[in-house]
C-alpha positions as CSV (number, residue, x, y, z in Angstrom):
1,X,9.6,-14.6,-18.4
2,X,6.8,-15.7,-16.3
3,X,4.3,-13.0,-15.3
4,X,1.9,-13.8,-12.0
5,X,-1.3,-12.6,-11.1
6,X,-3.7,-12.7,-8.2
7,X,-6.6,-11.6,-7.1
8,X,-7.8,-10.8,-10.7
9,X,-10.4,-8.5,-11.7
10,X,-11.7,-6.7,-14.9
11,X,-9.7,-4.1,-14.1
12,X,-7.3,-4.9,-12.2
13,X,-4.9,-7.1,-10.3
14,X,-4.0,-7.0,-6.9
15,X,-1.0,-8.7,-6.9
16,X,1.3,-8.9,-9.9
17,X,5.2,-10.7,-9.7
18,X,7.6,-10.5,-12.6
19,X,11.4,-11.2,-12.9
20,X,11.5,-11.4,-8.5
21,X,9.4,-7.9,-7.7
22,X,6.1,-7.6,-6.9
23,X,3.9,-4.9,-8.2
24,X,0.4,-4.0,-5.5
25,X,-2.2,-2.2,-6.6
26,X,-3.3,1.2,-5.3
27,X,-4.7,-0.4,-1.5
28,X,-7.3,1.0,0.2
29,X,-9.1,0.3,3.5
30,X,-11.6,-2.5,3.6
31,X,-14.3,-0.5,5.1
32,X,-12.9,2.8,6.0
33,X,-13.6,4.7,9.1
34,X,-15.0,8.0,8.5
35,X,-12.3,10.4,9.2
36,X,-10.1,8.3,10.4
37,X,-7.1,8.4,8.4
38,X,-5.0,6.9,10.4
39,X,-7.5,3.6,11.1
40,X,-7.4,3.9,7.8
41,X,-3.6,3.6,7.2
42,X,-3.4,0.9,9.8
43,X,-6.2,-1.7,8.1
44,X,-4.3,-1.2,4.5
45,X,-0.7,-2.0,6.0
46,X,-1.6,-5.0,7.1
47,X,-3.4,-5.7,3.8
48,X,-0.3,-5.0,2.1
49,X,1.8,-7.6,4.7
50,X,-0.8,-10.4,3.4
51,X,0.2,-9.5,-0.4
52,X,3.4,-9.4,0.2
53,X,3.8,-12.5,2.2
54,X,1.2,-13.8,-0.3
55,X,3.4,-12.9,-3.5
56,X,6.9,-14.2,-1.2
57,X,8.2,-10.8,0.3
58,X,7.9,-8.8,3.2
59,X,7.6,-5.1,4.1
60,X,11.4,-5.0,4.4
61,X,12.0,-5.9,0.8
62,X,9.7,-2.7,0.2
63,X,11.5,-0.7,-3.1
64,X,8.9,2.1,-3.6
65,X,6.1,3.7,-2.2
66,X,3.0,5.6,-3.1
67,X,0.9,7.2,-1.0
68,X,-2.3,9.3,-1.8
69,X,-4.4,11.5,0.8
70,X,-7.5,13.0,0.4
71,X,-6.5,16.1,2.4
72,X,-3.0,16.7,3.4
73,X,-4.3,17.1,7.0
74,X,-4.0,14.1,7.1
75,X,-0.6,13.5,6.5
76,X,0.6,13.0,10.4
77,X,-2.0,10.3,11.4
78,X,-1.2,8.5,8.0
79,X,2.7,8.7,9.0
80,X,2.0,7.9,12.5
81,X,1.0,4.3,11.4
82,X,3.6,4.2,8.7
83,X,6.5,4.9,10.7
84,X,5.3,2.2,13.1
85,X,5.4,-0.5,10.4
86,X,8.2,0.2,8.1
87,X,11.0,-1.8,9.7
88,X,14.6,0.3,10.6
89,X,16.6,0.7,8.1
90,X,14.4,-0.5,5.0
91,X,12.5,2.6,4.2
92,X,11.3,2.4,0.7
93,X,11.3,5.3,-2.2
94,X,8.6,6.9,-1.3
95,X,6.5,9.9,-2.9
96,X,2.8,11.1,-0.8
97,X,0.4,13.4,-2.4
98,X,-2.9,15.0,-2.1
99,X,-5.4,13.7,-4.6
100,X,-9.0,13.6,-5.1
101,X,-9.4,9.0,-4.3
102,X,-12.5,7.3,-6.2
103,X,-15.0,7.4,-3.4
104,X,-15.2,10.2,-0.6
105,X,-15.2,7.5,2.4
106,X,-11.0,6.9,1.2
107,X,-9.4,8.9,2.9
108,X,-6.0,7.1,1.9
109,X,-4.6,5.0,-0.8
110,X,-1.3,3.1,-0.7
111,X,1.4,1.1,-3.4
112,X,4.2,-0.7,-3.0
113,X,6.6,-2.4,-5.2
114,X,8.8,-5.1,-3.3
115,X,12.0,-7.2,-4.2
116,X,10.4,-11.0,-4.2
117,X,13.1,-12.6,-1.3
């Protein structure tokens, strides 16, 4: 089977598509607001609509969901945004957690894995 990749770095790809589902990397904000979680949340969802449409799915084929905050205080601001863009009805698995990210300016980090459609 055919494995695709884009947006390939040393370390990582971006976008990866095997046997009809698409795997994204951990997405964070371009250039993060300070303290703004939820600015924050907003710019990487629509990242993550330009993967997916890039890679032939959409945030409704959405099958699982990572999420990592710096600070759970930021939890409702990050959920604010993400209950605004998951569409009804097509909520993915989802897990959120506290960790520490790789730079202190992240204040969120997002995954998805999506059904190619």
């Amino acid at each position: 089977m055919t494995i695709v990749r884009k947006h390939v770095r040393q370390r990582l790809s971006q976008v990866v598509i095997h046997n009809g589902t698409v795997y994204l990397a951990g997405i964070v904000a371009d250039e993060p607001v300070p303290d703004d979680p939820g600015a924050q949340t907003a710019n990487i969802l629509k990242k993550i609509d330009g993967f997916l449409a890039e890679a032939g799915s959409n945030r409704s084929s959405m099958l699982s969901a990572t999420i990592w905050l710096s600070d759970m205080a930021y939890y409702d601001a990050m959920n604010k945004e993400w209950d605004a863009w998951v569409p009804e009805g097509c909520a993915p698995g989802r897990a959120c957690v506290e960790s520490k990210l790789a730079a202190p300016k992240y204040k969120v980090e997002i995954r998805i894995t999506a059904a190619v459609v």
